[in-house]
C-alpha positions in Angstrom: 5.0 24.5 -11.2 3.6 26.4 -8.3 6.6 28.7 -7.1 5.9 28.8 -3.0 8.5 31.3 -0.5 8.2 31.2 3.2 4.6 29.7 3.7 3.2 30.3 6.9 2.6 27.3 9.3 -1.1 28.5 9.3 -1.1 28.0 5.3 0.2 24.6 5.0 -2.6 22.1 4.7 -4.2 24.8 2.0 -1.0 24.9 -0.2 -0.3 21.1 0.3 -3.5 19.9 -0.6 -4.2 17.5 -2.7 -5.3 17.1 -6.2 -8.0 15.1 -5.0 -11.9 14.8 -5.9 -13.8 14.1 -2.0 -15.2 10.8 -1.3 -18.2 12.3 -1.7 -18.2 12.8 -5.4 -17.4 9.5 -6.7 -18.9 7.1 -3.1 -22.4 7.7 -5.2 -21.3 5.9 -8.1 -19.2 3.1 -6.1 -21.9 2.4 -4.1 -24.3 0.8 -6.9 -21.8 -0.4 -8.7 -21.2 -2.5 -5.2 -24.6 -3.1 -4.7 -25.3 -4.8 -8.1 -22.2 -6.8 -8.2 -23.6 -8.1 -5.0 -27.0 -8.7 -6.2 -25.8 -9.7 -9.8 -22.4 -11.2 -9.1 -20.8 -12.2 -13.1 -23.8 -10.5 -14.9 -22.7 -7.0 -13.2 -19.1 -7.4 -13.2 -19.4 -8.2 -17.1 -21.6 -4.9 -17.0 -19.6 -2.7 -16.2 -16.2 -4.0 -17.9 -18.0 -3.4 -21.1 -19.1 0.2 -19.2 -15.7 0.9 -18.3 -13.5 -0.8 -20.5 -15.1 -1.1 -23.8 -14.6 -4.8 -24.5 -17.7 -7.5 -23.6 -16.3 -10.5 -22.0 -17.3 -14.2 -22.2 -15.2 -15.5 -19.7 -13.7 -13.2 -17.0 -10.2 -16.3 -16.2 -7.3 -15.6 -17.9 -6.2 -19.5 -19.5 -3.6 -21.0 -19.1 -3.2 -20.5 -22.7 -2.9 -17.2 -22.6 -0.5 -17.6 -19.4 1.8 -19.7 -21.9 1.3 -17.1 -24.9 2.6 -14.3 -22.4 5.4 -15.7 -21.2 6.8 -16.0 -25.1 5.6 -12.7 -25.8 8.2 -11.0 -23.0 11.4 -9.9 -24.1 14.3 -11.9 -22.4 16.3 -8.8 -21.1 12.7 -7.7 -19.4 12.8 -11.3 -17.7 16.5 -10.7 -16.4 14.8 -7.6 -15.5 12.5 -8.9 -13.1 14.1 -12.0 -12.0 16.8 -9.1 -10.7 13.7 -7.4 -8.7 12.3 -10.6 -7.9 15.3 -11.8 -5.7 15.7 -8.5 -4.3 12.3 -8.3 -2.7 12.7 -11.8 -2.0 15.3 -11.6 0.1 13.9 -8.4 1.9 10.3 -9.4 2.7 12.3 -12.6 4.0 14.0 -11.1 6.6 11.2 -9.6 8.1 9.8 -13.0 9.3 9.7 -13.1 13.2 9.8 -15.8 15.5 7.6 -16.8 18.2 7.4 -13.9 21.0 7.0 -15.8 24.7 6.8 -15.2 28.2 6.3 -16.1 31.3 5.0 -12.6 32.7 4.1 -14.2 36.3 5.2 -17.8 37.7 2.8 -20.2 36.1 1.4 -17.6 33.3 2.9 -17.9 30.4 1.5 -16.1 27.2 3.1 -16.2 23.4 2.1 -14.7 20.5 2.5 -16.4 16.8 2.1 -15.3 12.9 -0.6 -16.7 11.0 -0.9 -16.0 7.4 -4.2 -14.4 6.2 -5.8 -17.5 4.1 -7.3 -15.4 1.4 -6.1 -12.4 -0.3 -6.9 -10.7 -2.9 -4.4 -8.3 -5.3 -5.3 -5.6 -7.4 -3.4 -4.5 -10.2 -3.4 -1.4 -12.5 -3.4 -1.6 -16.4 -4.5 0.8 -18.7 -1.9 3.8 -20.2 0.5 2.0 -17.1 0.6 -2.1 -16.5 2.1 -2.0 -13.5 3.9 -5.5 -13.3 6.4 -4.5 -10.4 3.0 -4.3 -8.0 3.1 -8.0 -8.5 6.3 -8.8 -7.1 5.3 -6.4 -4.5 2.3 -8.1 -3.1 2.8 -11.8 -4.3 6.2 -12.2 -3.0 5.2 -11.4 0.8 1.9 -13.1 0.1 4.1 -16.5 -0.9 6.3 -16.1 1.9 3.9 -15.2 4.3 1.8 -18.6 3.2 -1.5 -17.2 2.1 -3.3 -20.4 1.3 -5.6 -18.5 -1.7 -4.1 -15.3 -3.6 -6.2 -14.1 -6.6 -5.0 -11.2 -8.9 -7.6 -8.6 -10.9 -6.4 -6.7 -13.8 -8.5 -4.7 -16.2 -8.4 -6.0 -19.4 -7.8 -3.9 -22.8 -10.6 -3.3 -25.1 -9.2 -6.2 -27.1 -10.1 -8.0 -23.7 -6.1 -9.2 -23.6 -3.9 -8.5 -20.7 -0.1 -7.0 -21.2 1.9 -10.0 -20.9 4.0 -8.7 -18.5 1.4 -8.9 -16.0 1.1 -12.7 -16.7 4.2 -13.5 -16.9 4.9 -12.2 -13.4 2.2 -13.8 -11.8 2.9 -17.0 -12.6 6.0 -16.4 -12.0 5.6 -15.3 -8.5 2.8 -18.4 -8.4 -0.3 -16.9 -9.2 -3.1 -18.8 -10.9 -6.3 -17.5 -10.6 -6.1 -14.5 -12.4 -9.1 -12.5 -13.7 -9.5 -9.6 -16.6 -11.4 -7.6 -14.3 -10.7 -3.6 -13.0 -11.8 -0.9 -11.3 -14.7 -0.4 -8.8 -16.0 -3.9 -10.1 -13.3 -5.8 -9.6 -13.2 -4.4 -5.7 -16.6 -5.5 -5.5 -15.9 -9.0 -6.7 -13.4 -9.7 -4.5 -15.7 -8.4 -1.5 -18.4 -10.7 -1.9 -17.6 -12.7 -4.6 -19.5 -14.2 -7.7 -20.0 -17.4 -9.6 -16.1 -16.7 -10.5 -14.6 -14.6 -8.6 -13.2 -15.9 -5.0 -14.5 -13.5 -1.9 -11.2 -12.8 0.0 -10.4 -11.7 3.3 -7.9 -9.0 2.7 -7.6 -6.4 -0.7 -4.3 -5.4 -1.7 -3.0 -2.9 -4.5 -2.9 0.7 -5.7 -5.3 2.4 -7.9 -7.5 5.6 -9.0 -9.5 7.5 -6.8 -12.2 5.5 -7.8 -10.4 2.4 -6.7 -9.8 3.7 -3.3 -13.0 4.6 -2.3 -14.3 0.7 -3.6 -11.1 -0.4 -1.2 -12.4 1.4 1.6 -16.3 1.2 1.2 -15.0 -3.1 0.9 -14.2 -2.5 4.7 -18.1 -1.9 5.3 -18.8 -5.8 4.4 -15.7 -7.4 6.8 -13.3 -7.3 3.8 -9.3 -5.8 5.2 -7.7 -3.8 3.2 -3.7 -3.3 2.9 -4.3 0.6 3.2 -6.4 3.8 1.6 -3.2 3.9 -1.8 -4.9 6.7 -4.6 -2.6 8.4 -6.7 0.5 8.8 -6.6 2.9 11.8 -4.8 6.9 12.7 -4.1 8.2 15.2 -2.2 12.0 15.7 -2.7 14.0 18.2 0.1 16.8 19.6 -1.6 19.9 22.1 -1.4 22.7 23.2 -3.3 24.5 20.0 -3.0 21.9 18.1 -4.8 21.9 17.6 -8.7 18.9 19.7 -10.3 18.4 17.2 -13.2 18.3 14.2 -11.3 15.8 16.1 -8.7 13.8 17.2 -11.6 13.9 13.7 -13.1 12.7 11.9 -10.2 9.5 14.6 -9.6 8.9 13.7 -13.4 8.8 9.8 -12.8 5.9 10.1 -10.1 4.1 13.2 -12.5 3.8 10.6 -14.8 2.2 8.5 -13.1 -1.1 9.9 -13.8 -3.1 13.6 -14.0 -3.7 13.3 -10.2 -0.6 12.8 -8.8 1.3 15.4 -7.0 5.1 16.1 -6.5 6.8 18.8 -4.4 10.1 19.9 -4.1 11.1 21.7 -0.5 14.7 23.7 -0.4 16.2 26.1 1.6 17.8 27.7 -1.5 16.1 29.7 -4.2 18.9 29.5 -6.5 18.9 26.0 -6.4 14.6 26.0 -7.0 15.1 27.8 -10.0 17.6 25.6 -11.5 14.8 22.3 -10.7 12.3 24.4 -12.5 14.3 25.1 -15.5 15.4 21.2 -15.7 11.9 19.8 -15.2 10.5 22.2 -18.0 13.4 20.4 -20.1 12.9 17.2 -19.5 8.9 17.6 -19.6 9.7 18.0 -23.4 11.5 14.3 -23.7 8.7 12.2 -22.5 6.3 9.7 -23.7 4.0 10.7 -21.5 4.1 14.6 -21.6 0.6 15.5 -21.5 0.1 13.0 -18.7 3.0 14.7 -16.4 2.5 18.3 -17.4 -1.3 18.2 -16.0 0.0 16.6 -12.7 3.0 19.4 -12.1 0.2 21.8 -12.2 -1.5 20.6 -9.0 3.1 20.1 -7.9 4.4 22.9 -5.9 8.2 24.3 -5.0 9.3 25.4 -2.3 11.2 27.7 -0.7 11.9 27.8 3.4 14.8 29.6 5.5 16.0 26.7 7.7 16.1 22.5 7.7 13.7 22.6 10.6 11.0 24.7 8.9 11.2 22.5 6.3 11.4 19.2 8.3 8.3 20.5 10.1 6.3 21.1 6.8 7.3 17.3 5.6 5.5 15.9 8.5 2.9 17.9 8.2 2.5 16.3 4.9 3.3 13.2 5.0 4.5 12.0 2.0 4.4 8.9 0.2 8.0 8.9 -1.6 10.3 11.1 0.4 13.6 12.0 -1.2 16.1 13.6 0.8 19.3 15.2 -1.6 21.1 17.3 1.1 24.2 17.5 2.9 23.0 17.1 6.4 21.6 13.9 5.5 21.2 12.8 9.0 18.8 15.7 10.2 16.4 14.4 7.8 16.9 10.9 8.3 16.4 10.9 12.0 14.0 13.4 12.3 11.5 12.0 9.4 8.4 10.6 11.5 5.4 10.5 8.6 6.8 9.2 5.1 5.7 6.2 3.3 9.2 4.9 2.3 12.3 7.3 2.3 14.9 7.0 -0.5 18.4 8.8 0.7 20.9 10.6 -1.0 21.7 11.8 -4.8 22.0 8.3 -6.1 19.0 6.8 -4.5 16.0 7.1 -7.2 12.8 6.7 -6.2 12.3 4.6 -9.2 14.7 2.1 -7.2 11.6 1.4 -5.1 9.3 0.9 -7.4 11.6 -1.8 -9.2 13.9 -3.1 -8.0 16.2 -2.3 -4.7 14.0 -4.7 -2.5 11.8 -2.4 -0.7 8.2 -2.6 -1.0 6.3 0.2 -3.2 2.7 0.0 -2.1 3.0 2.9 0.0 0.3 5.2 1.9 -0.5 7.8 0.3 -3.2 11.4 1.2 -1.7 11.8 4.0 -2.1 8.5 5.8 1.7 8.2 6.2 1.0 9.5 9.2 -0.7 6.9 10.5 -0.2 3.6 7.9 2.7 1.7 7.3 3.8 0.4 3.8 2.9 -3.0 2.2 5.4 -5.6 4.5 5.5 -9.2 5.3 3.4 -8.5 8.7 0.7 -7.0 5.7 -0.1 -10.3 5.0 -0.3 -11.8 8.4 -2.0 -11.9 11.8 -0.8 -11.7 15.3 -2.3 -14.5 17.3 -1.9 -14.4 21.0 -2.0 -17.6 23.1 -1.9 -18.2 27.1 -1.4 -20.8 29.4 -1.8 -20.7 33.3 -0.7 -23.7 35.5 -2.7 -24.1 38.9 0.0 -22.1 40.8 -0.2 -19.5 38.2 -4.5 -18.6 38.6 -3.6 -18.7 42.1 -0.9 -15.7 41.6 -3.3 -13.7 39.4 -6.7 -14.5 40.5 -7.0 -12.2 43.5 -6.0 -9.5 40.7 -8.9 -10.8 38.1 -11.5 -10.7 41.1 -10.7 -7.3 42.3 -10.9 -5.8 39.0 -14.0 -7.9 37.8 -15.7 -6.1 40.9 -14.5 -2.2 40.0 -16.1 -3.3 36.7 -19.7 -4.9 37.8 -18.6 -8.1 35.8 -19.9 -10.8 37.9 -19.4 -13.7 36.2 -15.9 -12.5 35.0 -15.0 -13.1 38.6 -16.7 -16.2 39.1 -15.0 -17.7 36.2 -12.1 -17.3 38.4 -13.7 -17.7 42.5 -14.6 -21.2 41.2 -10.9 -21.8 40.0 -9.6 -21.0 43.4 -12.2 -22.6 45.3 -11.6 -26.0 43.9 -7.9 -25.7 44.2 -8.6 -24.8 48.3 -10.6 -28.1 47.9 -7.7 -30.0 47.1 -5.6 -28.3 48.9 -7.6 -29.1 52.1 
């Protein structure tokens, strides 16, 4: 890892970059693969999975059968396993439901606003070296509670053209049926426009490549929402001496691993306790599965080294991470003064993995920096606020004076007459 002391505030954004190819590089590419999935709808999605994922398709659904095959095919501790997560999330995205917000802001003018659930959404989820199953639970369980009427679910198949079977077991377990072996760039574009197969939604959800991202945000160009601009994955752990340096260096491993591109940083205001991280993760890089994978992403990882909490609390924001870990004693300096992290995970026995999993917090998280300005996935992801308003006669008659004047200031003629003729028939009646 990158060994950082005492960086300048003037050298920040250039050591905290990130791994991360422009939009500019790949935009090319998603941009006809969009444009012939629009033109070709099945014929180009089936074109590029074979392009991209080596198998040719006949039929992009996922069965039923193959639903039922799944579900035999997962191991009963890993269903324990996710009905623990399940209710957990549950229970969270629950209790975020609001109730009606009313008003009567001036006699006879009363105004409310309600949740509606979006009626179509659409949820992409990785495969590949890393099924990710848990994003599932993470964007069908607000979905469900939020009432979606339509939720569809895109997964990239193998080059066998199957699906890991803990993907389908999940969705049906959380209630999803229409589920299609599609990934990547074309499975964005199908759920932008939509095909002979694929539903066009109103809103994408999920996490992916950089190549996913850019599809999620070029989607916005043709009236499609997404849930935010997620690419690859990045932790940044602050640190001191009271922290444990294997469980530091084991939780920067868990988000290296992720894939190549990701990015993990350690920040601590103590050197001794930096070189006893980097000793631990060069350790535990030796144990994993996935070695190759994690050492390529803790060379674009940094750590380091600042004189004060404030320094370093200044340098977090100006990150913004997606996973924030905070190991220190002060805990509450941290805590209170975080303003731009994705979802913050507190205290030596607070994994980030716990997150990802299982402790009932959402993982689809902002990442590049957009912590700064998005919110995670939440039950509000999935919905819309509706405003609604209604004046009595005594109530335009305490406003409209107001409306006129300002209709004036503004040259709106007719905004004022909508409310002149309001007034003049209640004079009328009045007379």
């Amino acid at each position: 890892m990158n060994k950082i002391f005492n960086p300048q505030p003037e050298t920040w954004n250039t050591i905290l970059e990130r791994p991360t190819q422009t939009v500019d590089d790949i935009e090319a590419t998603v941009s006809q693969i969009f444009s012939e999935v629009q033109k070709n709808g099945d014929q180009a999605i089936k074109k590029y999975t074979s392009f991209f994922d080596n198998v040719n398709l006949d039929d992009l659904v996922i069965s039923q059968a193959e639903i039922d095959a799944a579900a035999k095919n997962v191991a009963a501790n890993l269903k324990e396993a996710i009905a623990v997560a399940k209710q957990n999330i549950t229970k969270f995205h629950a209790a975020q439901e609001t109730t009606k917000v009313e008003i009567e802001t001036t006699q006879g003018v009363n105004c409310w606003q309600e949740k509606r659930a979006i009626q179509k959404v659409g949820l992409y989820i990785p495969g590949g070296t890393a099924p990710l199953f848990s994003t599932i639970l993470m964007l069908a369980i607000p979905a469900k509670i939020a009432g979606c009427e339509e939720i569809i679910l895109c997964t990239p198949p193998n080059k066998e053209g199957k699906v890991n079977p803990a993907i389908l077991y999940t969705a049906q377990l959380c209630g999803i049926t229409k589920i299609y072996k599609i990934g990547g760039i074309q499975a964005i574009a199908g759920m932008t426009f939509g095909t002979e197969t694929i539903s066009k939604v109103y809103k994408i959800f999920g996490p992916g490549n950089q190549f996913v991202t850019v599809a999620k945000q070029l989607a916005t160009k043709y009236g499609v929402a997404i849930d935010m601009p997620a690419g690859p994955s990045e932790l940044l752990v602050v640190a001191d001496e009271t922290a444990n340096a294997d469980f530091v260096a084991s939780d920067l491993l868990s988000q290296a691993e992720h894939g190549t591109d990701s990015q993990v940083i350690l920040v601590t205001t103590s050197k001794n306790f930096l070189e006893k991280v980097e000793t631990a993760v060069e350790t535990q890089l030796e144990a994993l599965p996935r070695k190759e994978i994690a050492a390529k992403a803790i060379e674009n990882s940094k750590l380091i080294y600042v004189s004060t909490d404030q320094i370093a609390l200044n340098l977090i924001n100006e990150y913004g991470p997606e996973h924030f870990i905070i190991c220190v004693n002060d805990e509450n300096f941290y805590t209170n003064g975080i303003q731009n992290a994705g979802s913050v995970f507190v205290g030596n026995y607070t994994p980030e993995s716990a997150g990802d999993y299982a402790s009932g917090t959402n993982h689809t998280l902002p990442t590049n920096g957009y912590a700064k300005a998005y919110s995670g996935v939440n039950l509000g992801s999935f919905q819309k606020s509706m405003t609604f308003q209604k004046i009595t006669k005594q109530g335009i008659k305490n406003i409209g004076n107001a409306i006129e004047l300002m209709a004036t200031a503004e040259g709106l003629q007719a905004h004022k007459n909508a409310v002149t003729l309001r007034l003049k028939e209640l004079q009328k009646a009045n007379s």
